[in-house]
N, C-alpha and C positions, 0 to 999 in steps of 0.2 A: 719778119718773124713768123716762124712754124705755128700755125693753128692746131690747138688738139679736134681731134677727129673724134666727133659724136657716135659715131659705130661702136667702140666697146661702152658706150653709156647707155645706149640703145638695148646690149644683150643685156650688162646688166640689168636692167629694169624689164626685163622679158622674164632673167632666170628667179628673180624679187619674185613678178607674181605666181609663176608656177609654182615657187616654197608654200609662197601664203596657200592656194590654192588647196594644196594634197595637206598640207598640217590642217584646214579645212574638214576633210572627207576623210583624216583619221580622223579626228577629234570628235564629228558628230556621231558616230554610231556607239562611241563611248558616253554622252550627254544623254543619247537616247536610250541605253542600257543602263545609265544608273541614278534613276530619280533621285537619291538623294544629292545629287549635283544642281543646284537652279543657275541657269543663266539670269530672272530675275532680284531685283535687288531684293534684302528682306525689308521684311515688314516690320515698321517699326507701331506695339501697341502704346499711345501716348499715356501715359500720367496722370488720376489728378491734378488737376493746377491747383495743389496745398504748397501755401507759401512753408519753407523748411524753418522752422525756429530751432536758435540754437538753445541749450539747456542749459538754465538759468542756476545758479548757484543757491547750494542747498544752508539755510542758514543756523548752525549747530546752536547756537546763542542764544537766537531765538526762541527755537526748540525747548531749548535747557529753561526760559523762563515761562515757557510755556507747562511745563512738568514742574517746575515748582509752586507756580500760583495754583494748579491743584491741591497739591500737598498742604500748601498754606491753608486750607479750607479746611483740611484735618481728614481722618481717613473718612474716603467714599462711602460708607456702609449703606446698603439700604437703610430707609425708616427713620434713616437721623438726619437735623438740619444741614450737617457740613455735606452729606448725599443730596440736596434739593437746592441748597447754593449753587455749586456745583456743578447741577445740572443746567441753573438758570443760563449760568456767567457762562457755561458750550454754546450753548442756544443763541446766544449775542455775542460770540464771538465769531460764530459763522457766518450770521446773516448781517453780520457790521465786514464780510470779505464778499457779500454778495450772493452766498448762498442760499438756494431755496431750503429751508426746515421741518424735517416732518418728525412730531414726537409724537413715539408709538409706547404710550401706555402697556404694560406690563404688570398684569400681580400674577403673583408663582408659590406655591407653599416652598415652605423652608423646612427641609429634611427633621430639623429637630422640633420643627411645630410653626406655628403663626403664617403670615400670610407677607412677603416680601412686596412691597409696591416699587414699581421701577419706570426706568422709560431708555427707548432705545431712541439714538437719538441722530437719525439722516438730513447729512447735510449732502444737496443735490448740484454740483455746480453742472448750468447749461443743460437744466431738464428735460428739454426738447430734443437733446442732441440722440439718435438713434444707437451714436457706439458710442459704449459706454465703460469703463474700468471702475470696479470695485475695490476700495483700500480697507479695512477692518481696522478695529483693535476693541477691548474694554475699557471701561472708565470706571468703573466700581473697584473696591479694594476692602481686602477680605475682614472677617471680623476678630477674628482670633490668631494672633502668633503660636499656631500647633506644633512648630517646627524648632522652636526656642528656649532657652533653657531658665529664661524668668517672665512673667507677667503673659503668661500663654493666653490666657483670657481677653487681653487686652486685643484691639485691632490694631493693625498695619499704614502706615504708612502709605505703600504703596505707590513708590517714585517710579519704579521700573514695571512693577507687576501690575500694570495696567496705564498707568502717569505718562511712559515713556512710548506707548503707541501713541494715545491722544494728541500730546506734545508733539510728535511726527504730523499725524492728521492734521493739528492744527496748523504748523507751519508750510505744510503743501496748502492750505486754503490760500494763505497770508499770499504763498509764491504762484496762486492761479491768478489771484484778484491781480497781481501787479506785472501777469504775463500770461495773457490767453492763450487760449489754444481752442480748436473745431474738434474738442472730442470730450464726449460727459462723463464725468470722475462723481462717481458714491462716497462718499466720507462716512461710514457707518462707525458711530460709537454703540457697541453693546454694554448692559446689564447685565445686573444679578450674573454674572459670569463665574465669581471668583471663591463662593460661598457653600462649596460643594461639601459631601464627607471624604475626607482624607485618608479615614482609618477603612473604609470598607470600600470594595470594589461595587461604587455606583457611580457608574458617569450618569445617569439623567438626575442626578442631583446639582450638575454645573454647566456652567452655559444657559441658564433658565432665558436669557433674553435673546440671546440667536436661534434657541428654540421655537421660541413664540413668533420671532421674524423670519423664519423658513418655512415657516406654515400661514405666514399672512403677510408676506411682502409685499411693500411698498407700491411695488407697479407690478402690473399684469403680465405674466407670462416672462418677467425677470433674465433676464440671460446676459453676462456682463461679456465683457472681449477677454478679460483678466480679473479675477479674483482674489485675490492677496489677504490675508491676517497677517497683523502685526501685535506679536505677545511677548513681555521680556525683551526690549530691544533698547535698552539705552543703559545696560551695568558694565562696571568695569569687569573688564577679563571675558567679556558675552563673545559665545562662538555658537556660528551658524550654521546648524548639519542638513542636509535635505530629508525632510523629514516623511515617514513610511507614508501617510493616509496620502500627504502629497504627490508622492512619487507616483502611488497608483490611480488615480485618476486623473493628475496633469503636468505627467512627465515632462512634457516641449516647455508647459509655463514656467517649473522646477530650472531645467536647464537654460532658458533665457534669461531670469532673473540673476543666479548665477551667475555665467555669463557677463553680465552685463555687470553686479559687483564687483568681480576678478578683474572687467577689461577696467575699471574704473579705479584699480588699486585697492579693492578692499577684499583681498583674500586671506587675509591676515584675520577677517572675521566672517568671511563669506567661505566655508570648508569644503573642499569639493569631494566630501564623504557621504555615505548613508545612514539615518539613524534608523530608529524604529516609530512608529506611531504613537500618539497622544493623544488624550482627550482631552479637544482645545474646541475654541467656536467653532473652527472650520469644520470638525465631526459633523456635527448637525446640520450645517448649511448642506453640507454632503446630501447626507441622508434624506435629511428634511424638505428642501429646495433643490436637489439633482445640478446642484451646484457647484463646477469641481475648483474650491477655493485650496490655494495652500497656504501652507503657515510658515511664518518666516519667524522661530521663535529661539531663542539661546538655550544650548543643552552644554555647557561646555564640563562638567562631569561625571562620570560613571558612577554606577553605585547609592547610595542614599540619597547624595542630593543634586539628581542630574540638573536642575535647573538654577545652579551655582548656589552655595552656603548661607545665600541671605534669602533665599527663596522662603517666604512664610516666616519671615522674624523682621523682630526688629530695625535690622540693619536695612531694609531694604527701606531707605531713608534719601533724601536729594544726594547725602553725601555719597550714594554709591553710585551715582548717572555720572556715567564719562560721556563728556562733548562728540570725544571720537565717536565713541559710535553710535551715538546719535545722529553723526554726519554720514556715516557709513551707510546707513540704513536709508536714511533720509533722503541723501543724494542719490542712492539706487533706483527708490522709490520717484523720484523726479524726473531721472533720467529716462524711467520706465512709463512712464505719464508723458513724455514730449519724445519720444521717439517712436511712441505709438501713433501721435499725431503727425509727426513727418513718416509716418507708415514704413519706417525703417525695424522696427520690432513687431 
């Protein structure tokens, strides 16, 4: 049998290296002409090692009885007992989820005379922790239905106009204590917020207690990752505009909150419009604290009563808090607390 002959295996492997060779001696003068080509590998910069938690489920139920056992205390008003119950039963419900407590005493004249006593009331989860997130709302509720068509004298309710932020705040305490996280959350409830004049163009007549906490916050040199109010956030028919003070001072926070209600299904109450500015807490924290908080507050009408028809009447009762959107807001606000800690937001 004929042996094959090693001779044309020989050239091949002769004409192999000359290829490699000259594809060689093109190629380098091209590596060397254009720095952004590396022949080493990249660099990879590693991670925190933060374990990723998934986001725990927001609990609308809860919430809803958390806004009612307010209510049941009768309206918040300063100076009266159902305002100092009230304030007690916050106080021990925070520090029964583990919460550090700081009540910051408060008196404020009252536009039409006397002297309001109040207390703003910080609950600190994980005080030590250096970043930190800010969540807002008020706890007080106004004194007179101005906006209603009997018993105007009389005070409010206030299930949504202030019931339905706490009711939020408190259920995020309820979901830290039962699922930690490496990053420090403010629970601020404000005061004397809600008892301003109506009829005459004075804002330093409302907000008196984020006033006084913008000028004498809690810790030194104050600067949260994320600053959030929550105002009007648990009625039915509530729609959420990006609201003007917000816009201008923390546009990227505006658009990730956003964001993150829309990717989470709740565009249906998360609007991706622009309103105009309000005098709400987060004014002041502005002004007062160089704080740039926004407000995440229901405007869903034009005209008289931009802050829907029960705003300052009667109606604005348990019977008008929808679950939904208490979850809408609630779960945003969650998601926006454990996504900051897996450093994905």
């Amino acid at each position: 049998m004929q042996k094959k002959s090693k001779r044309p295996l020989l050239a091949y492997s002769l004409l192999a290296l000359l290829l490699l060779l000259a594809g060689f001696y093109v190629i380098k003068p091209y590596l060397n002409q254009n720095p952004k080509v590396s022949t080493r590998p990249p660099v990879v910069t590693p991670r925190p090692n933060i374990p990723q938690i998934a986001v725990p489920d927001f609990s609308a139920d809860s919430a809803f009885l958390f806004v009612k056992k307010q209510v049941d205390f009768g309206p918040r008003v300063p100076n009266t007992p159902a305002h100092q119950k009230c304030s007690a039963w916050l106080v021990k419900e925070f520090r029964r989820y583990g919460f550090t407590v700081i009540e910051q005493k408060v008196q404020a004249p009252y536009y039409k005379g006397g002297t309001f006593n109040g207390v703003n009331i910080i609950a600190q989860y994980k005080p030590e922790a250096q970043k930190r997130l800010c969540i807002a709302a008020h706890w007080d509720s106004r004194n007179e239905a101005d906006k209603d068509t009997k018993d105007t004298n009389k005070p409010i309710d206030g299930a949504d106009d202030g019931g339905s932020g706490i009711g939020i705040l408190l259920e995020l305490a309820r979901t830290l204590h039962s699922h930690p996280v490496d990053v420090g959350v403010d629970l601020i409830c404000f005061d004397l917020e809600d008892n301003g004049d109506d009829d005459h163009d004075a804002p330093e007549t409302w907000c008196l207690g984020s006033q006084y906490w913008a000028k004498n916050l809690h810790r030194p040199s104050y600067s949260p990752y994320y600053a959030i109010l929550l105002d009007l956030v648990g009625a039915k028919g509530a729609r959420f505009y990006k609201e003007g003070y917000s816009r201008e001072v923390a546009p990227q926070t505006v658009e990730k909150v956003w964001g993150m209600a829309i990717s989470l299904g709740y565009g249906e109450y998360f609007i991706n419009e622009d309103r105009g500015g309000i005098t709400d807490d987060h004014v002041f924290v502005i002004r007062g604290a160089q704080i740039p908080m926004i407000d995440i507050v229901s405007m869903p009408n034009d005209g008289n009563h931009p802050f829907g028809d029960h705003h300052h009447t009667h109606a604005d009762n348990i019977n008008i808090i929808d679950k939904k959107v208490l979850k809408a807001v609630g779960q945003t606000m969650t998601a926006v607390i454990f996504e900051t800690h897996n450093g994905t937001l």
